[in-house]
TIFI-772645 format. One record per atom (N, C-alpha, C, O): residue in three letters; atom name; x, y, z. Coordinates in Angstrom, 1 decimal, decimal comma. Each point is the difference from the previous one (the first is absolute). Layout:
TIFI-772645
> resn	name	X	Y	Z
> ALA	CA	X	Y	Z
...
This chain:
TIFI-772645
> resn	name	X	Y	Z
> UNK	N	0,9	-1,2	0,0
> UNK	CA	-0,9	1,2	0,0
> UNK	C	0,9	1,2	0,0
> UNK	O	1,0	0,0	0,7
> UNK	N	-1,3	1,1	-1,5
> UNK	CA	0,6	1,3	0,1
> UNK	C	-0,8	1,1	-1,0
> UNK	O	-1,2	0,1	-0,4
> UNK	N	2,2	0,6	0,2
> UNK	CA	-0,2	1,6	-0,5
> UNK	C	1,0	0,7	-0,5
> UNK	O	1,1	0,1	0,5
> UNK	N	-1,5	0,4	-2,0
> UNK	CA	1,0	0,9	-0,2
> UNK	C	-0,8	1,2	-0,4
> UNK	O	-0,9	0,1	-0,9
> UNK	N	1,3	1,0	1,9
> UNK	CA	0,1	1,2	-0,2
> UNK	C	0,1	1,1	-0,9
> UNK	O	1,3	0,1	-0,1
> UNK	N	-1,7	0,9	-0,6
> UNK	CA	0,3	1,0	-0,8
> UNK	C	-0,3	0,9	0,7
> UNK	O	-1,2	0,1	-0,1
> UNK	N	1,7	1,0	0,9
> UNK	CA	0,4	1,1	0,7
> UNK	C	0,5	1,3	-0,5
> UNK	O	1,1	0,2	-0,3
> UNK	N	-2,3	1,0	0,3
> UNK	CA	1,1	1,1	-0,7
> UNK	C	0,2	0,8	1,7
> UNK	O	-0,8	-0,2	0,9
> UNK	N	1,9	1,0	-0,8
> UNK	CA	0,4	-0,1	0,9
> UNK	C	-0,3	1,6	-0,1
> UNK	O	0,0	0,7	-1,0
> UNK	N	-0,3	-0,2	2,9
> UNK	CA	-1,2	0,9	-0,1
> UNK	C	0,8	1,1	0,1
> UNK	O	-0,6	1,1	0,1
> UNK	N	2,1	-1,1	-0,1
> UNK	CA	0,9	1,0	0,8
> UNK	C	0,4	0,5	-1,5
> UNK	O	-0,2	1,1	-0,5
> UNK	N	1,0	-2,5	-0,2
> UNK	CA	1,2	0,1	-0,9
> UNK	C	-1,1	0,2	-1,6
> UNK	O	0,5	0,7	-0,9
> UNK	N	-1,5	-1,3	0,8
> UNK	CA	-0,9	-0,7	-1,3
> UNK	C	0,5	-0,7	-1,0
> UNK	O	-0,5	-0,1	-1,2
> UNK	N	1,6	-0,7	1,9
> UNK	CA	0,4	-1,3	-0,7
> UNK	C	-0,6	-1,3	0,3
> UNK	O	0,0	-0,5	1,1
> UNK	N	-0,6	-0,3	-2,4
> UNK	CA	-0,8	-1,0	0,2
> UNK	C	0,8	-1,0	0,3
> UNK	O	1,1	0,0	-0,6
> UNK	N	-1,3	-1,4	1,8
> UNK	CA	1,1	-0,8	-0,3
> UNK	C	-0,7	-1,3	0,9
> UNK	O	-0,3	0,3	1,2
> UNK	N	0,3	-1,5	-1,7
> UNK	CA	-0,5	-1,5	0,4
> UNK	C	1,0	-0,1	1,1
> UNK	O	1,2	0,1	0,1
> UNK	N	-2,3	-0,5	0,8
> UNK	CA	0,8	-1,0	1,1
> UNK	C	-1,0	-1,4	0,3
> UNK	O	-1,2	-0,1	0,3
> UNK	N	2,1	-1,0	-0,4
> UNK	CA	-0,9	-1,3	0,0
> UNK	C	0,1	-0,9	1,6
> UNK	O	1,1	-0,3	0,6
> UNK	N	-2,1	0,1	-0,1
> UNK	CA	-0,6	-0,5	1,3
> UNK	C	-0,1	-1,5	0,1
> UNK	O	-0,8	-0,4	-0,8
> UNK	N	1,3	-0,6	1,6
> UNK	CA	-0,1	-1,6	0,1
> UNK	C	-0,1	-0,1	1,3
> UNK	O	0,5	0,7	0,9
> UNK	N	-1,5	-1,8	-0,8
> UNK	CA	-0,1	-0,4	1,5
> UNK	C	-0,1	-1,4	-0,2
> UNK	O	-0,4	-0,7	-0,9
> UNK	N	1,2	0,4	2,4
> UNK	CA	0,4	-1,4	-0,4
> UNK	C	1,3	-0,5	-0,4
> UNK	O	0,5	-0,9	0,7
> UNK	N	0,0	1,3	-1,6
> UNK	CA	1,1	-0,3	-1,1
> UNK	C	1,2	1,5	0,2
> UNK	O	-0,3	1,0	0,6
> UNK	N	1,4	-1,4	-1,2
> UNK	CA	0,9	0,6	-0,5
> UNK	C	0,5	0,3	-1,1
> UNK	O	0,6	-0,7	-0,8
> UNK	N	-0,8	2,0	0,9
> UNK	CA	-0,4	0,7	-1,4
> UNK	C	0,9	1,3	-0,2
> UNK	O	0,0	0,6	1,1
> UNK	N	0,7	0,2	-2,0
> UNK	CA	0,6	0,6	0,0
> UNK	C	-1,1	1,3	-0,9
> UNK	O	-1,1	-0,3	-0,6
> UNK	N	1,5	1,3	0,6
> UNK	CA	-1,6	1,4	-0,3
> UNK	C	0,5	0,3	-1,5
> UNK	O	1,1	0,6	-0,1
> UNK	N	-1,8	-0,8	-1,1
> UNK	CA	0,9	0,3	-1,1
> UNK	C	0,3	2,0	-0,4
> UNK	O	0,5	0,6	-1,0
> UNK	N	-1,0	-0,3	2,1
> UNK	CA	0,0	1,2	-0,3
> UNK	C	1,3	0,6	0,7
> UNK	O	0,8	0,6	-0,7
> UNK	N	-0,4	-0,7	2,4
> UNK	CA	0,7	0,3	0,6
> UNK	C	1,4	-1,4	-0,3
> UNK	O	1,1	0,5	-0,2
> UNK	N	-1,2	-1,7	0,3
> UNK	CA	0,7	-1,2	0,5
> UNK	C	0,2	-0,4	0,9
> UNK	O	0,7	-1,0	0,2
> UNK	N	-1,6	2,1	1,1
> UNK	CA	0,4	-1,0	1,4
> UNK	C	-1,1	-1,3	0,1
> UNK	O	-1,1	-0,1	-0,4
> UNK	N	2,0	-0,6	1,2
> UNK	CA	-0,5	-1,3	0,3
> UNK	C	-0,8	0,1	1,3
> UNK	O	0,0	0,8	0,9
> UNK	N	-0,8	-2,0	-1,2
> UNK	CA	-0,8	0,4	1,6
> UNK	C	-1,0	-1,4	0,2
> UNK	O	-0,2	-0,5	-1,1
> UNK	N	-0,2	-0,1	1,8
> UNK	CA	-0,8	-0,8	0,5
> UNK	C	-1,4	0,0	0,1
> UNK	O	-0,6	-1,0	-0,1
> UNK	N	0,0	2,0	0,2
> UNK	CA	-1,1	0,8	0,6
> UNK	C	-0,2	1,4	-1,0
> UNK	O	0,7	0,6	-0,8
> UNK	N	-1,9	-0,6	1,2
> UNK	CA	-0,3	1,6	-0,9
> UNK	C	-0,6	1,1	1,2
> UNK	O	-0,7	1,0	-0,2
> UNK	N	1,3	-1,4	1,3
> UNK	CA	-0,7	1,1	1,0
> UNK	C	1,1	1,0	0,5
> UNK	O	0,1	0,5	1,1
> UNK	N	0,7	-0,2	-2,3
> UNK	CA	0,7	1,0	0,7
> UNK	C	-0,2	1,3	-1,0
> UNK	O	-0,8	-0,2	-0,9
> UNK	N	1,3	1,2	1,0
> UNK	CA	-0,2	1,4	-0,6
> UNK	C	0,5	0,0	-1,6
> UNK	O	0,6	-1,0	-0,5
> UNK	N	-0,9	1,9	0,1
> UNK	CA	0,3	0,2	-1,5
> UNK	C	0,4	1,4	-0,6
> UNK	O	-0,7	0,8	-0,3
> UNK	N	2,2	-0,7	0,2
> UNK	CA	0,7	1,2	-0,3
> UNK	C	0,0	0,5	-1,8
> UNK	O	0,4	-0,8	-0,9
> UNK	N	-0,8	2,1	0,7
> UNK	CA	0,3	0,5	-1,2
> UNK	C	1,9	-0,1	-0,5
> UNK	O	0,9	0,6	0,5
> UNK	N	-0,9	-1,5	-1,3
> UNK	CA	1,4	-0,1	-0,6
> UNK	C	0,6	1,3	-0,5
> UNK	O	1,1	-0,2	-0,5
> UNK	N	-1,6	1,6	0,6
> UNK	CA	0,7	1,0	-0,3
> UNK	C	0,2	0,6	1,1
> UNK	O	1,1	0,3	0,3
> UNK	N	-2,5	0,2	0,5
> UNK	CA	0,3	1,2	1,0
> UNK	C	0,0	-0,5	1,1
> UNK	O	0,1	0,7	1,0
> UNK	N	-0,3	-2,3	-1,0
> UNK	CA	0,0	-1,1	1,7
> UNK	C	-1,5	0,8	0,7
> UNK	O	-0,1	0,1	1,3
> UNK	N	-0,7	0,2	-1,8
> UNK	CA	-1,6	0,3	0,9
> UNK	C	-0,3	-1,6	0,1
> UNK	O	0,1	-0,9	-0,8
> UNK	N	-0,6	0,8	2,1
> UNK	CA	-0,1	-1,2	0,9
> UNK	C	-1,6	-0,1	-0,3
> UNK	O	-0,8	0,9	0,4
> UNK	N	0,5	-2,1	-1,2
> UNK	CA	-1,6	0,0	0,1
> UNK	C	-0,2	-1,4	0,8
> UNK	O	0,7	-0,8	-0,5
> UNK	N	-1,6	0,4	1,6
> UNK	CA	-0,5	-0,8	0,5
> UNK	C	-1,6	-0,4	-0,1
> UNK	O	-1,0	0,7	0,2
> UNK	N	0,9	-2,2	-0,7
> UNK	CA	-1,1	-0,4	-1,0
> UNK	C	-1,0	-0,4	1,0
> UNK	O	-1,1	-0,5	-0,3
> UNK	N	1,4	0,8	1,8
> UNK	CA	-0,9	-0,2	1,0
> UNK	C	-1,0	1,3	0,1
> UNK	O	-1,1	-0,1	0,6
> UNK	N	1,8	1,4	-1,3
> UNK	CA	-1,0	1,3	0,5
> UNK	C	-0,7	0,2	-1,3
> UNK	O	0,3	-0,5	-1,0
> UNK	N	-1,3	1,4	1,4
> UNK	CA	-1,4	0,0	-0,8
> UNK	C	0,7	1,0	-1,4
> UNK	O	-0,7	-0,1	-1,1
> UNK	N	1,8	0,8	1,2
> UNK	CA	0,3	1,0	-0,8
> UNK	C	0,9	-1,1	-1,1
> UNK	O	0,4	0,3	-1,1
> UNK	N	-0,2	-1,4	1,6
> UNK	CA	0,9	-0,5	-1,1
> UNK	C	-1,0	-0,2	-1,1
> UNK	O	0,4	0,8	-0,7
> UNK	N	-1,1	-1,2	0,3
> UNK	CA	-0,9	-0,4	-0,8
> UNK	C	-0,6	1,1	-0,9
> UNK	O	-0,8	-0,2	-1,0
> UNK	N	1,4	1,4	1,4
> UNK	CA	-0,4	1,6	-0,5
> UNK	C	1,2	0,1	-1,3
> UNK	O	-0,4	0,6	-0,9
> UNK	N	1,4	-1,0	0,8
> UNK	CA	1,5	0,0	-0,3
> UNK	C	-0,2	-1,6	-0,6
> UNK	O	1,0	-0,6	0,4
> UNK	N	-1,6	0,0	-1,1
> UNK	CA	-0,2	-1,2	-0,4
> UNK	C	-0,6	0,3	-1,3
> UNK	O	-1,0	0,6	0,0
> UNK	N	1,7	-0,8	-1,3
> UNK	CA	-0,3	-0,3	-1,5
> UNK	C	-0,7	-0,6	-0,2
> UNK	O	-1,1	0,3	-0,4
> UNK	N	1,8	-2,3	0,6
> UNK	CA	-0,5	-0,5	-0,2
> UNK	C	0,9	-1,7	1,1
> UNK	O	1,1	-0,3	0,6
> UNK	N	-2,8	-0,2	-0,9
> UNK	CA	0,6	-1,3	0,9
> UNK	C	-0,1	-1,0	-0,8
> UNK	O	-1,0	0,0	-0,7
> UNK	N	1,9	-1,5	0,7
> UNK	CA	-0,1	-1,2	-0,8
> UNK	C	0,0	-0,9	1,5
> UNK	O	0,9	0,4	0,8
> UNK	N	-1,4	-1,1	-0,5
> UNK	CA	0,0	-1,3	1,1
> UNK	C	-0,4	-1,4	-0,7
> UNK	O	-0,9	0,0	-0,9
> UNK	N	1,4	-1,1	1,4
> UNK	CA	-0,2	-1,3	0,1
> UNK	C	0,3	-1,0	1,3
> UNK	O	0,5	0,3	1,0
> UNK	N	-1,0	-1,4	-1,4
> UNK	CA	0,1	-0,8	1,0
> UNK	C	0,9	-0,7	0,1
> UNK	O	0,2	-0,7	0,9
């Protein structure tokens, strides 16, 4: 199960994929960090604005979303 991300970023307005796995180990094809889990935060690759996919404002700053199982 996961998520990939399309983000335009609300500071810089650079658009940019970050992809979400739970469960599994999976590397983000957008940034390349590795991660286990998808419950940690999500940084703009240019200007580092910290978005966290737990607050209601992340989803304001969301293009587009692809998920599967």
């Amino acid at each position: 199960m996961g998520a990939i991300y399309r983000i335009k970023c609300e500071r810089c307005g650079v658009v940019f994929e970050h992809s979400v796995g739970v469960g599994f180990a999976y590397a983000c094809v957008g940034c390349g960090e590795m991660s286990l889990d998808g419950g940690g935060s999500i940084y703009c690759p240019v200007c580092n604005r910290r978005y966290d996919p737990e607050v209601a404002d992340f989803e304001r700053n969301v293009v587009d979303t692809i998920r599967w199982d």
